[in-house]
C-alpha positions as CSV (number, residue, x, y, z in Angstrom):
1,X,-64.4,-10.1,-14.7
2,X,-63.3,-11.5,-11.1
3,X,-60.5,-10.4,-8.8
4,X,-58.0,-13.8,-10.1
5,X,-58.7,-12.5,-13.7
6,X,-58.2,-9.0,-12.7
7,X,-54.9,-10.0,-10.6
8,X,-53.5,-12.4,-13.5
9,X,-54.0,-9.6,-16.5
10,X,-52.3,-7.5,-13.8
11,X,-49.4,-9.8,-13.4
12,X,-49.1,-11.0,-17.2
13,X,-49.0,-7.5,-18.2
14,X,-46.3,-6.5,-16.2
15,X,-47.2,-3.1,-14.8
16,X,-47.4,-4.1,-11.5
17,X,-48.8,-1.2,-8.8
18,X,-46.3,1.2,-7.7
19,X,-45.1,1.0,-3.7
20,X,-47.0,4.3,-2.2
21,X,-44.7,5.7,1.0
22,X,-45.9,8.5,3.1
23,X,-44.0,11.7,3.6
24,X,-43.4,10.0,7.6
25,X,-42.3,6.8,5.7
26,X,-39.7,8.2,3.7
27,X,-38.1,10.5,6.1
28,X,-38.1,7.1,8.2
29,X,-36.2,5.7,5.4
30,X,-33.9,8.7,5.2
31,X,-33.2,8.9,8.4
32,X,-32.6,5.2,9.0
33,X,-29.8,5.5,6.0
34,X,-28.3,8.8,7.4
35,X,-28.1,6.7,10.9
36,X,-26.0,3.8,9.2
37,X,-23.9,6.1,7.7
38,X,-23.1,8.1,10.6
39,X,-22.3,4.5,12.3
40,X,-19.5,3.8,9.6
41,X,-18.2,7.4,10.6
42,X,-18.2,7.5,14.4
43,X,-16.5,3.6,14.0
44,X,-14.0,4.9,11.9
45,X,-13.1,8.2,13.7
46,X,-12.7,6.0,17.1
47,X,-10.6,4.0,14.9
48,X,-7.8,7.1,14.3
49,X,-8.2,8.1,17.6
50,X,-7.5,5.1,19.2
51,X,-4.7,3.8,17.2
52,X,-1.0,4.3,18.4
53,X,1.8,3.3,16.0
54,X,3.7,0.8,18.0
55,X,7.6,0.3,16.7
56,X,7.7,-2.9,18.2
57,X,5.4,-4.8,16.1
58,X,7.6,-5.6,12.7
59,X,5.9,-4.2,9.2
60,X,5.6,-7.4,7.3
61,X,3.3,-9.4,5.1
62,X,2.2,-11.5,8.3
63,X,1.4,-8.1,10.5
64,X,-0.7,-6.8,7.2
65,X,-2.5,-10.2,6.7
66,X,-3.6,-10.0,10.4
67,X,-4.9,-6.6,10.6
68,X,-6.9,-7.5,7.3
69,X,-8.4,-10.7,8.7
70,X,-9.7,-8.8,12.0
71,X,-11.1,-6.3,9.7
72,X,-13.0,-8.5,7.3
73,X,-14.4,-10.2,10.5
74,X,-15.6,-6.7,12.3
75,X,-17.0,-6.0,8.7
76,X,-19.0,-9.5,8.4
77,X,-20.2,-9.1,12.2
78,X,-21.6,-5.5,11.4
79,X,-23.0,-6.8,8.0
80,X,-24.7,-9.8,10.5
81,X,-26.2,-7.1,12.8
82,X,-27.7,-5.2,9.8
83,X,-28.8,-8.0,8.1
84,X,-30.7,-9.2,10.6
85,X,-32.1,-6.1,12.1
86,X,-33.8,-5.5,8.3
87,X,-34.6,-9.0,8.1
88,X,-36.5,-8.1,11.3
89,X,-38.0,-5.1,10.5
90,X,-39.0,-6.3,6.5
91,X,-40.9,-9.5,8.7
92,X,-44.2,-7.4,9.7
93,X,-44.5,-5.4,6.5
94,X,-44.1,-8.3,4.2
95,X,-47.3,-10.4,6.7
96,X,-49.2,-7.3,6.6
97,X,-49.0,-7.4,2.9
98,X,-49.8,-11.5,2.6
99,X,-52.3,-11.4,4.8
100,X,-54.0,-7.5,3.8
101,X,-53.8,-7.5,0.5
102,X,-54.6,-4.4,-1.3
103,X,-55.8,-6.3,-4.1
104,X,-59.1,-8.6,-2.0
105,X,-61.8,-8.1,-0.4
106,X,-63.0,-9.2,3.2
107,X,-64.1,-12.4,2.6
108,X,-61.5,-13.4,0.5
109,X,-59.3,-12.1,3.2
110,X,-60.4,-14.4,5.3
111,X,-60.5,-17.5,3.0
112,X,-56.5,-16.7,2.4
113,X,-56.1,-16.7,6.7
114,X,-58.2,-19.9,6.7
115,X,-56.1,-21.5,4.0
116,X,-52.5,-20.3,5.3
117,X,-53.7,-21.5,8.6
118,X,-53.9,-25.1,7.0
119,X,-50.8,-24.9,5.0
120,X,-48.7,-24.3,7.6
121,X,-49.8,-26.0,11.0
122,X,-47.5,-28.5,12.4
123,X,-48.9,-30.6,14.6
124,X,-46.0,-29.9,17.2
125,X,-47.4,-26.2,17.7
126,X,-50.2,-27.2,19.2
127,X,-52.5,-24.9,17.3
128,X,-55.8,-26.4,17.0
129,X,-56.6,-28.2,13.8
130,X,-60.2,-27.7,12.5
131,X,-62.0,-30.5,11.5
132,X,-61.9,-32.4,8.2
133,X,-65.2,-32.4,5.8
134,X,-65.6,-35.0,3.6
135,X,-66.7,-34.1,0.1
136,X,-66.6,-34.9,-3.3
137,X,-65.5,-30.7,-4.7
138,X,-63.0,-30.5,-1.1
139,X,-60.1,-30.9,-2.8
140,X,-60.5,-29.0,-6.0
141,X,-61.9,-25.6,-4.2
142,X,-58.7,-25.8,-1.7
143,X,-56.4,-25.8,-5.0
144,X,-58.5,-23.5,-6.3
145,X,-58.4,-21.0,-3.1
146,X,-54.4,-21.8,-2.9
147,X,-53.8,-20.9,-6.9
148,X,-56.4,-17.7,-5.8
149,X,-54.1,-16.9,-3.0
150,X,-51.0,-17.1,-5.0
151,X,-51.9,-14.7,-7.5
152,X,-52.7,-12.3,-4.8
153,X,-49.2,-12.3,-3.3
154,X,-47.4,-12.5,-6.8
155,X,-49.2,-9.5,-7.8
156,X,-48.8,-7.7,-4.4
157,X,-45.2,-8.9,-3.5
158,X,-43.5,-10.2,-6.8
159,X,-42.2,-7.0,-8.0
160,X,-41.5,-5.4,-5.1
161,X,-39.3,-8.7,-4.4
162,X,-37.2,-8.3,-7.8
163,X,-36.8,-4.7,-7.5
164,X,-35.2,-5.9,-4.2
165,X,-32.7,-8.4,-5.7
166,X,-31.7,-6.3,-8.0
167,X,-30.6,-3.8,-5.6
168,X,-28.9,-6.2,-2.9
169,X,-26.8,-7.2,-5.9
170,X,-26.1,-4.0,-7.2
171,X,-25.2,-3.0,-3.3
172,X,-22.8,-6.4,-3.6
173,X,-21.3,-5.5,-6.4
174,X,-20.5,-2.3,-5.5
175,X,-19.2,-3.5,-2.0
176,X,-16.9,-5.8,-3.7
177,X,-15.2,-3.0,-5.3
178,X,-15.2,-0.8,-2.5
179,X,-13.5,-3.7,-0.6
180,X,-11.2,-4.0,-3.4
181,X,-10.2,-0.3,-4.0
182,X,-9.8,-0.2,-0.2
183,X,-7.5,-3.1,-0.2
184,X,-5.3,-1.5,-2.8
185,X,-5.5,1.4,-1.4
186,X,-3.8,-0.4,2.5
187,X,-1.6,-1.9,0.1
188,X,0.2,1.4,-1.3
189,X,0.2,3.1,1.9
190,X,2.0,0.1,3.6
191,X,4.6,0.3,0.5
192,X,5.0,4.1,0.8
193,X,5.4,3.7,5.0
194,X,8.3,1.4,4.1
195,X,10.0,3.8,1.8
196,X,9.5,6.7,4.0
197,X,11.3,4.5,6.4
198,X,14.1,3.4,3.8
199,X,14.9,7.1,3.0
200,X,14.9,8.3,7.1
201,X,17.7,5.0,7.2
202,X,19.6,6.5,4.4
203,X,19.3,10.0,5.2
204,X,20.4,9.2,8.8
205,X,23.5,7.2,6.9
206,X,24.6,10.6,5.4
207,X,24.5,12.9,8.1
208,X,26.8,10.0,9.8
209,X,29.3,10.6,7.0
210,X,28.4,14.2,7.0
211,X,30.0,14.1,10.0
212,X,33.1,12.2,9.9
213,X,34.3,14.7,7.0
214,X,34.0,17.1,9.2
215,X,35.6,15.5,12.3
216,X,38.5,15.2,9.7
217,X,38.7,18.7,8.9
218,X,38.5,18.1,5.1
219,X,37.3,21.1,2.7
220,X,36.8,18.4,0.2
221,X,35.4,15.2,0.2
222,X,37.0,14.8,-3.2
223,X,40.6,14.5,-0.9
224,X,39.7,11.2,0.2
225,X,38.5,8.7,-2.9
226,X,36.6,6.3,-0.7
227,X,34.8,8.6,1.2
228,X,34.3,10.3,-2.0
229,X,32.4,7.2,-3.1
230,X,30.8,6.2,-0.4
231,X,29.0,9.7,-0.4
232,X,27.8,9.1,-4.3
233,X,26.9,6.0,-3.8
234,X,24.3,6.7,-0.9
235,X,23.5,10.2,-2.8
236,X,22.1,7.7,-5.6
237,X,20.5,5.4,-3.8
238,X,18.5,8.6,-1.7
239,X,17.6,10.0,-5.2
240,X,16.3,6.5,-6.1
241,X,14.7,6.2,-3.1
242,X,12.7,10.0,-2.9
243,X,11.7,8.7,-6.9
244,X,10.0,6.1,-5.8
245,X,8.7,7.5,-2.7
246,X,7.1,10.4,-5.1
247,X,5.7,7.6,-7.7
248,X,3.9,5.7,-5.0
249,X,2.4,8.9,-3.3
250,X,1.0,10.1,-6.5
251,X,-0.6,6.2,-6.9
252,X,-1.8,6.4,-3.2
253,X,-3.4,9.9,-3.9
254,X,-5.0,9.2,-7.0
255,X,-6.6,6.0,-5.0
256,X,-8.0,7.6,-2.6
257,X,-9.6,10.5,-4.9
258,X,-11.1,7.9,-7.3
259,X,-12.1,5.7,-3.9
260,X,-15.4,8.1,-3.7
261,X,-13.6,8.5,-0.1
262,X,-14.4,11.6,1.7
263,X,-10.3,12.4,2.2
264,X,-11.5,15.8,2.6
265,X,-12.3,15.1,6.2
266,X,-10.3,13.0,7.4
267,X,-6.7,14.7,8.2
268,X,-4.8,11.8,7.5
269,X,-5.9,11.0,3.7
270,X,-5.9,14.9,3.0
271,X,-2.3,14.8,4.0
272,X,-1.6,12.0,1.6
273,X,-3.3,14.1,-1.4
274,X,-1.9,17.1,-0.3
275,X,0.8,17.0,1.0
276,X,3.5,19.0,-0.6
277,X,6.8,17.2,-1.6
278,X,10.1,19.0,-0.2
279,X,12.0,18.7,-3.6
280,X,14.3,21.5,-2.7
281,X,16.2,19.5,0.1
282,X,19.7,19.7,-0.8
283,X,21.4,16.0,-0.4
């Protein structure tokens, strides 16, 4: 049996050979993921430091839209820089493995450099061309060398190929929900900012009224029926308020503990899941 029967039982029975690493290989590998990962981390913790609230700019849809534009486009320019850096990187191996396959010998080793040579010379390059031979069997050993050299690189590369597709879209997938989770995740915290705010307006509205019972020297409030009601009505709407303020910080925790997050960490998103409520302020 000869090496293109050998290779196409290998490839039609699909076990194709399994992709051997070093020990020095796959701490590479490890170390190159741990690196990426710390990237994310250092980005993100010069992130918090760097950020100042700033009352001046107005908490609206327009101010959120913004902020998630320039984020999505730092995200696709760091995506770019990794994409191409292991495009770069996957170049050489993915040659050395067309050109040295583990599968041929020598001389067919040479045949497949002689025939990629002819497939892909442009006459712009200014390679040299070899010359042409004129003969009758020309034709069908070149087909015959190129169908040789394509079962070589299907039974090399093929599988390693799909085992990569599969995992970029997997790694997509997941992505798209992180992105997702994260964007819900912006989106409770802006809605709890703006009740926190609502409740300091409120509260700050009752300490003023707080305060003109007392200017008036009144025991009671119950002596003066409008004040009276003025006083329920905002002792209500704070009650309403601190309920919804509660339901929305229990949402916000529970998204950021199902997120995968590491809120542990990070002060600001174990505040949010730990935080304790002050339910025994007296209104």
């Amino acid at each position: 049996m000869d090496h293109s029967t050998v290779a196409e039982t290998s490839v039609s029975a699909g076990k194709p050979a399994p992709l051997t690493l070093s020990r020095d290989e796959e701490r590479i590998l490890e170390a190159y993921d741990h690196l990426r990962q710390l990237e994310i981390r250092i980005a993100l913790l010069k992130a918090q430091q760097k950020w100042v609230p700033n009352p001046s700019i107005p908490d609206t849809e327009e101010t959120l839209t913004t902020a998630k534009e320039e984020a999505s486009k730092a995200r696709a320019s760091w995506l770019l820089r990794n994409n191409t850096t292991d495009s770069v990187m996957m170049a050489n191996p993915i040659l050395k493995a067309v050109h040295n396959s583990t599968q041929i010998t020598p001389i067919e080793r040479y045949v497949c450099l002689h025939i990629l040579a002819c497939l892909h010379y442009q006459p712009s390059s200014g390679l040299p061309r070899k010359p042409e031979r004129k003969g009758k069997g020309r034709g069908r050993g070149k087909g015959r060398e190129t169908t040789h050299l394509t079962i070589l690189i299907t039974s090399d590369l093929l599988p390693h190929i799909r085992d990569r597709d599969a995992a970029s879209s997997t790694f997509a997938k997941n992505s798209a929900e992180l992105r997702n989770t994260l964007d819900a995740l912006t989106t409770t915290e802006s809605h709890t900012l703006r009740a926190s705010r609502r409740n300091v307006e409120l509260a700050k509205d009752l300490f003023e009224l707080a305060e003109e019972a007392e200017r008036r020297k009144k025991g009671d409030a119950g002596d003066d029926p409008e004040l009276q009601s003025r006083l329920e009505t905002l002792r209500a709407a704070v009650k309403e308020s601190r309920q919804k303020w509660r339901v929305m910080k229990g949402t916000a925790s529970a998204v950021v503990v199902g997120s995968g997050v590491d809120w542990v960490r990070d002060e600001a998103l174990r505040q949010i899941v730990l935080d304790p409520e002050n339910d025994n302020e007296d209104l």
